[in-house]
N, C-alpha and C positions, 0 to 999 in steps of 0.2 A: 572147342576148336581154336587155333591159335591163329594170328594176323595173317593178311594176305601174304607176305612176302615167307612167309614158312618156306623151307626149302633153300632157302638162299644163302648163303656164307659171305658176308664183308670182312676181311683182314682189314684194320683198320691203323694207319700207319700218324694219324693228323694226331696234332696237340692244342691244347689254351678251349675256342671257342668254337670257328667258323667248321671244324672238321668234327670234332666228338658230338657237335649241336646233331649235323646231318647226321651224321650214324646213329646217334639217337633215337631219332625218328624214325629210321628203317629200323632199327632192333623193337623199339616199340608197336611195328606192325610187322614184325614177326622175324625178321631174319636174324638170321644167327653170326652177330657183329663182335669179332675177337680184336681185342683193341692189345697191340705190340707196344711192350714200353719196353725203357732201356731198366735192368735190374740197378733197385737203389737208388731212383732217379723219379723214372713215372714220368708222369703229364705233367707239367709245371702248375696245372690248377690244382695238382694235389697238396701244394704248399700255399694254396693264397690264405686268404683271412676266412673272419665268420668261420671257425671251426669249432667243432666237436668229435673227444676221441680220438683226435689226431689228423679227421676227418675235413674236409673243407665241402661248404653249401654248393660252389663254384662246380666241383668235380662228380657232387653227388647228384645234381640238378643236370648233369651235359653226360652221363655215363650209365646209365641204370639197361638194365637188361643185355647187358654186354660182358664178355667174360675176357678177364685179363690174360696176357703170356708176359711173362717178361725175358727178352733175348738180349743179347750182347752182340748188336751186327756190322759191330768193328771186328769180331771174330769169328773166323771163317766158318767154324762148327758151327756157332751161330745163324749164321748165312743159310747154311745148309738143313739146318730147323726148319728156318724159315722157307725156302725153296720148297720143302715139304708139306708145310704150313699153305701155301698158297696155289700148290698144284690143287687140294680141295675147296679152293673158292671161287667165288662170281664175280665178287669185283673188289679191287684193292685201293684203297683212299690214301693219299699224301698232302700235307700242307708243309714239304721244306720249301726252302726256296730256290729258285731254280738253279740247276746244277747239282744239289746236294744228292741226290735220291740215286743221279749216277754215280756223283763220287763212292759214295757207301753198297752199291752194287743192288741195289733197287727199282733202278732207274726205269721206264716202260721198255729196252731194248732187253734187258736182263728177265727181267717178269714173264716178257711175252717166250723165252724160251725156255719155258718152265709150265706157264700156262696160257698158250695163246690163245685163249677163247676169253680170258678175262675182258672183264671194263674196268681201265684203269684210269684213276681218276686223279688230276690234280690242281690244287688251291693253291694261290697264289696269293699275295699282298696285293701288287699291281699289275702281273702279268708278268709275260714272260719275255718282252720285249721292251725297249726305252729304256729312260738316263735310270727311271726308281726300278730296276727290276731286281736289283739284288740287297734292295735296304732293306733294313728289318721293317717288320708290317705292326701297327699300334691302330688300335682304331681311330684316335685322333686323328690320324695323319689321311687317314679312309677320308672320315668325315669333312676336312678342312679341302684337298683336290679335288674328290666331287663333286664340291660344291653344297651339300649336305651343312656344311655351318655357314654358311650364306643363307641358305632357306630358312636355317632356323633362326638367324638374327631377324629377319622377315622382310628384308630389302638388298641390292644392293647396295646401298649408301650406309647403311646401319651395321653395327658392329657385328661381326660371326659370335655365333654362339653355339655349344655343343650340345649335341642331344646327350644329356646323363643318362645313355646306357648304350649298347654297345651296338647299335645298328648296324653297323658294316660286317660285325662277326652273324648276326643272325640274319641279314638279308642274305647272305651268302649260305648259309648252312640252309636256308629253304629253297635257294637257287639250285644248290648239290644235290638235294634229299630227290628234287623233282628231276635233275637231269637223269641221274644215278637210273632210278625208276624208269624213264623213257629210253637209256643205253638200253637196259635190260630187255625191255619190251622190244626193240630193235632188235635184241640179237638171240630174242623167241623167237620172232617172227621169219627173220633172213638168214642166222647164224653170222651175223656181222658184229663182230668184237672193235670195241672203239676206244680212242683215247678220249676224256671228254678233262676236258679244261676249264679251268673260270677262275675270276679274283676278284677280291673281294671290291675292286675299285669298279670291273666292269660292273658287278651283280649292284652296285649303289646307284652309279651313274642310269641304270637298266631301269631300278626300282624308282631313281628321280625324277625318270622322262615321262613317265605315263599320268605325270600332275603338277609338278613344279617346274619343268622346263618351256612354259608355252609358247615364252616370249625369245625361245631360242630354235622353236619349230618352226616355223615363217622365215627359210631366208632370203634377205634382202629388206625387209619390215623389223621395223622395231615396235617391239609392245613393250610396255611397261609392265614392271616384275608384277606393279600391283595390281594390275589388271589380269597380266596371266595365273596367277594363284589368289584370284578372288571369290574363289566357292568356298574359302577356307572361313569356316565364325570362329571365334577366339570362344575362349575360356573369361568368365565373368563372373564377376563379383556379386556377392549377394550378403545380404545383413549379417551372414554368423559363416560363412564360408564362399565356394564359387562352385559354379557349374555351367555346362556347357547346354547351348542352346542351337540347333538348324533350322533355318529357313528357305531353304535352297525353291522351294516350291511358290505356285502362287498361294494355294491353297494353307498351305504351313505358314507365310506372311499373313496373310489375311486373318487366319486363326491366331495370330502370337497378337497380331494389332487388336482384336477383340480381349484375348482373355488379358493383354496388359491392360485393357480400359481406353486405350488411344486407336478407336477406329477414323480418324481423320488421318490416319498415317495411309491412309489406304490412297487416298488423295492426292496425295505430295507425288510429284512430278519427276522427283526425283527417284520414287519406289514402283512407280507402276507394274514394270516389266521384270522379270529376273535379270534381265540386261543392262537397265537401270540402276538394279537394285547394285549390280556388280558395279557399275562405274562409279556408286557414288556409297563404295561400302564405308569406306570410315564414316561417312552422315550418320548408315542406317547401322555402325555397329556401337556407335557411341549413343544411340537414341534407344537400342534395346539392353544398354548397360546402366545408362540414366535411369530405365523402369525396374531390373533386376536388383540393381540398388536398395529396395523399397521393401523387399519382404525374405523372408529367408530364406533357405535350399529348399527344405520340406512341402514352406508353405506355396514356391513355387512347382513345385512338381507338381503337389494337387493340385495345383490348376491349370497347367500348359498339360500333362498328360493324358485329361479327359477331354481337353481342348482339341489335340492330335497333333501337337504341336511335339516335333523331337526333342528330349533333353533326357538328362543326366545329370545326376551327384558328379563332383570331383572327388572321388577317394583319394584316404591316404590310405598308404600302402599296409597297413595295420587295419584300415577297418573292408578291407577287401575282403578276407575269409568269410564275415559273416553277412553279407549281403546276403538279400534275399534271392535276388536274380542270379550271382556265383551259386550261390547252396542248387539252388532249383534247377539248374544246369549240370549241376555234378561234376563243376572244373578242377575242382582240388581233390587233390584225395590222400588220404591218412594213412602210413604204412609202419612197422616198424623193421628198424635198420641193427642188424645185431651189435654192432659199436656203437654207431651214433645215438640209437633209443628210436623214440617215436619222430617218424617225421611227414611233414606235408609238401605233397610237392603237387604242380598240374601234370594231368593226364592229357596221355595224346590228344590231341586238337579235334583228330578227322575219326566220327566214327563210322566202323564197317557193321552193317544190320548182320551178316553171315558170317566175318571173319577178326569181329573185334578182339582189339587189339588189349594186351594183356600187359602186366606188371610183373612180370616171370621171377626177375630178380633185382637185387638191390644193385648200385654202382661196384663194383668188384675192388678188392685191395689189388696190390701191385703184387701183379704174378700171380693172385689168386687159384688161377687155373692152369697153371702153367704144367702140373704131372696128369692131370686129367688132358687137356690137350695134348700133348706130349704123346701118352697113351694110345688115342684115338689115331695119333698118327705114325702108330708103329713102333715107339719106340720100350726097351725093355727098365723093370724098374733100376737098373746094373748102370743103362745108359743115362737113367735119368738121375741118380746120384751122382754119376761121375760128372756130368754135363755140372748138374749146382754147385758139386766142389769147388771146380776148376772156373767158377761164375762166369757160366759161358750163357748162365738162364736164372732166374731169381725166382721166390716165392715160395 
């Protein structure tokens, strides 16, 4: 049996991260996501680094189960592929920026008179209104307006700093994946076709408020940063590496105060209460970093995790595959790719006990599928030479 979403056809029009991430997820739980590139051109991640075979990790990691067309929809034959292309689908994804999608005759006015029952969906950098609506979109520039390299320098007074990976493109690609999903359900339920919109700035700003915004929920009051984001423990050093240690509980303090040997910390006036414990966190983070200091990763795990106290190794990205908790979980899994060779990639996240989600096929080349689609929607093999000749479609 294949994923929930069987049945469903995404045209998928997005490029880079925040769009091919989402449709990823729906092709991996089952719908049938035909991703339009331009012939000779492709996704721009088909060019980044980390490759093999001509291949990049980028394109192969954000595209798998998905089957390529490639059209030329600066010309009108093209157009008109496409127009056919998307009378058979549920919902159509865009990440130009705004205005582009009319210019090239794409736009949701054009779509819906072709397919009005679609949900047509589109991603934005910053939205579709204000001074940034037509600048190009970098995740830097994500992370730096929302505030996202403030949180992570860890104060306002202290310098911004970047999250090294691309937060703004994959908060967004799970903010799409789930809107996408509840369009649909909408318009099972009432037959109501919707345009659903989002950018990458609101889906950050969205994903900031529900924990590092506290001291800007209260208006009229001011809380200090360090009080509003102080459930957070750091990352700690330990004799041969670092790992992460929670206390959020009374019970989980109390237990770290025993198994590190300092039950008078139970004492201190300072840690009594979780309330406490927040106001006077730098005391209590430098006093469980001064005992972490003392022994090493391993030898603290053995002892906080029979303890019941929460912790964690810090991996490096290298010794992630062979954990014992990854393996035992079944998060990675091993495929082989007919250019690239053997490769590892994670499996979808969510699993369905009835409708799990499958590994169908690999990331597709550019146009891969472009006479099998083609096919399917009528056209003859006469038309479909003529159409590659004259590179009105590629692959």
């Amino acid at each position: 049996m294949t994923g929930p979403l069987d049945g469903y056809r995404i045209v998928d029009l997005t490029g880079v991260i925040s769009g091919p991430f989402a449709t990823m997820i729906l092709a991996d739980q089952g719908a049938d996501v035909i991703k339009v590139e331009t012939p000779g051109v492709g996704d721009y991640t088909r060019q980044a680094g980390n490759r093999k075979a001509d291949l990049s990790a980028s394109f192969l990691n954000n595209n798998r189960n998905k089957r390529s067309i490639a059209i030329n929809l600066k010309d009108k034959r093209g157009l008109e592929i496409f127009n056919r292309l998307i009378k058979t689908a549920d919902v159509l994804t865009q990440n130009f920026r705004p205005g582009v999608a009319e210019r090239i005759g794409v736009g949701e006015d054009d779509v819906r008179k072709i397919a009005p029952n679609i949900i047509y969906v589109s991603i934005s950098g910053f939205g579709e209104k204000g001074p940034f609506k037509t600048m190009p979109t970098y995740d830097p520039l994500i992370q730096a307006l929302s505030g996202l390299a403030s949180v992570q320098g860890g104060s306002d007074e202290k310098r911004p700093r970047l999250i090294r990976t691309i937060v703004p493109d994959k908060v967004t690609a799970l903010t799409a994946a789930q809107a996408i999903t509840a369009a649909l359900l909408k318009r099972e339920r009432s037959g109501v076709a919707q345009h659903v919109r989002l950018s990458m700035l609101d889906s950050v700003v969205a994903f900031l408020w529900s924990s590092d915004m506290g001291g800007q929920t209260f208006i009229g009051e001011t809380v200090s940063q360090q009080r509003a984001a102080s459930f957070i423990d750091l990352i700690y050093e330990t004799q041969d590496g670092h790992m992460s240690v929670s206390t959020m509980t009374n019970l989980q303090w109390v237990a770290f105060t025993v198994a590190a040997e300092h039950p008078e910390w139970q004492e201190d006036e300072r840690f009594k209460t979780p309330a406490l414990r927040d106001l006077n966190i730098n005391d209590r983070l430098q006093l469980i970093q001064s005992s972490l200091e003392t022994k090493t990763t391993d030898e603290w795990m053995d002892i906080l995790e029979p303890a019941g106290v929460p912790c964690a190794p810090v991996l490096t990205r290298k010794e992630i595959p062979d954990h014992p908790q990854i393996q035992a979980s079944e998060i990675l899994v091993e495929l082989e790719h007919p250019q690239a060779g053997p490769l590892r990639q994670a499996r979808a996240a969510a699993r369905f006990d009835k409708t799990p989600p499958t590994m169908r096929r690999n990331a597709p080349l550019l146009g891969q599928h472009t006479t099998e689609l083609m096919t399917e929607l009528g056209y003859d093999a006469t038309e479909i030479d003529a159409h590659r000749k004259a590179s009105v479609t590629g692959g």
